[in-house]
C-alpha positions as CSV (number, residue, x, y, z in Angstrom):
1,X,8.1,56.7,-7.4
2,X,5.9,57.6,-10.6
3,X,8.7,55.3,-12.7
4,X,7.7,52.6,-10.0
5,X,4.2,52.4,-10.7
6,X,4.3,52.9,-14.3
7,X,6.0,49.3,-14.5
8,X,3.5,47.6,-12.0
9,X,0.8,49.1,-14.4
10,X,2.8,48.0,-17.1
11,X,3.0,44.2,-15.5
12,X,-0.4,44.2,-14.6
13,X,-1.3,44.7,-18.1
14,X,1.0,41.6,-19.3
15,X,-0.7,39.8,-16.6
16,X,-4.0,40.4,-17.7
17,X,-3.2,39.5,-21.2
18,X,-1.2,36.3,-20.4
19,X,-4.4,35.1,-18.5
20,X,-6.5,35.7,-21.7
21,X,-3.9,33.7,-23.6
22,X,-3.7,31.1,-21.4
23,X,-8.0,30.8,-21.2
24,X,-7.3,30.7,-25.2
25,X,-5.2,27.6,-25.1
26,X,-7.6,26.0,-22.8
27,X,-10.6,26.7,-25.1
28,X,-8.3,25.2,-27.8
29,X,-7.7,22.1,-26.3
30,X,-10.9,21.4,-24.8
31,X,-12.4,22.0,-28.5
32,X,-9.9,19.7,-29.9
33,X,-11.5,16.8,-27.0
34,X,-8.6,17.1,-24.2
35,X,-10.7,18.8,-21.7
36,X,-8.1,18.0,-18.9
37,X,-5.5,20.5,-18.0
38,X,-3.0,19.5,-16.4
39,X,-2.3,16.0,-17.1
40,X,-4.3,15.0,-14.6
41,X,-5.0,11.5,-14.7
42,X,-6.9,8.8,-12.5
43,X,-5.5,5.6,-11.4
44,X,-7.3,2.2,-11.8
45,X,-7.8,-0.5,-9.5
46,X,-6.0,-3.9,-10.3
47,X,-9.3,-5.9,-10.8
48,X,-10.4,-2.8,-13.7
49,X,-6.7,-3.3,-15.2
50,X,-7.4,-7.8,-15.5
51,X,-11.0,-6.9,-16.7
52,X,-9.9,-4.1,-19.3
53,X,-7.0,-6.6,-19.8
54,X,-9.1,-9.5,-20.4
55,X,-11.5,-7.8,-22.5
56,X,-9.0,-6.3,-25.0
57,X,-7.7,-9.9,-25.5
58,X,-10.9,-11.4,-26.0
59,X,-11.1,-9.0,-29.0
60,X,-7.6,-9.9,-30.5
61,X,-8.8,-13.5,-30.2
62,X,-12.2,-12.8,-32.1
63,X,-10.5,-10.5,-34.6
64,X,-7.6,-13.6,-35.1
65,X,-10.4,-16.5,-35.2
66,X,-8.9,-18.0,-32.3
67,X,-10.9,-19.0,-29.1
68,X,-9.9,-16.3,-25.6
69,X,-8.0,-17.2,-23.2
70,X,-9.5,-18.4,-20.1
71,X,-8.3,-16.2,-16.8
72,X,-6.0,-17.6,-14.4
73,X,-7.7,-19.9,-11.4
74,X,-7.4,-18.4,-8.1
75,X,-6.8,-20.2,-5.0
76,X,-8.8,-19.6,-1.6
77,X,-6.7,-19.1,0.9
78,X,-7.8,-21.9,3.1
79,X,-7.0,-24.2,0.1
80,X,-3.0,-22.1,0.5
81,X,-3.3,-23.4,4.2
82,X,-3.9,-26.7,3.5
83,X,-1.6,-27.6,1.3
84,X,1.3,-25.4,3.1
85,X,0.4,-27.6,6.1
86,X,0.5,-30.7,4.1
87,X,4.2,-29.6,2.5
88,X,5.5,-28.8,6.2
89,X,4.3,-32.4,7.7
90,X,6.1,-34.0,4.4
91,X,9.3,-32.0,4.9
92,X,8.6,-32.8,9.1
93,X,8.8,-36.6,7.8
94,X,11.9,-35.9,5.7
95,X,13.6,-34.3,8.4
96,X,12.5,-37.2,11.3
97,X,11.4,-34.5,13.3
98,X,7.7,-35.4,13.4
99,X,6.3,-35.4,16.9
100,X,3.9,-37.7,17.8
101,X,0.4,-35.8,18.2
């Protein structure tokens, strides 16, 4: 039993020393300006991707003495109705199967 505890002393030891090491790496990188460990990393919302998106060719554009692009147009989605009702009455006519309303 004395041989047993000699090595969990022994592993303890290592243990200790290994957590210093790893608290030294961690010092490292924060110093160097990578204070995540990890890899964490944080997901953005679609409308923060089109506005970094947007914003980053606005600057290509300036730096190339060309004017930015203008963002796509959005449509409301009453305006989607309307014209999908519109297309469905022409394809009704196409089709002669218009009812009488």
């Amino acid at each position: 039993m004395g041989n047993v505890s000699g090595v969990v002393q022994q592993l303890k030891k290592e243990l200790e020393r290994a957590k210093r090491e790893v608290e030294r790496y961690g010092a490292a990188l924060v110093a160097l300006g990578s204070s995540k460990l990890g890899g964490q990393r944080h997901t953005l919302s679609a409308a923060a991707r089109r506005k970094i998106s947007l914003a980053q060719k606005a600057r290509w554009a300036k730096q190339n003495g060309q004017a930015a692009a203008r963002p796509k147009r959005t449509m409301s989605a009453v305006g989607r109705r309307r014209i999908a009702a519109a297309q469905r009455a022409r394809w009704a006519k196409v089709k002669g199967l218009k009812k009488a309303a």
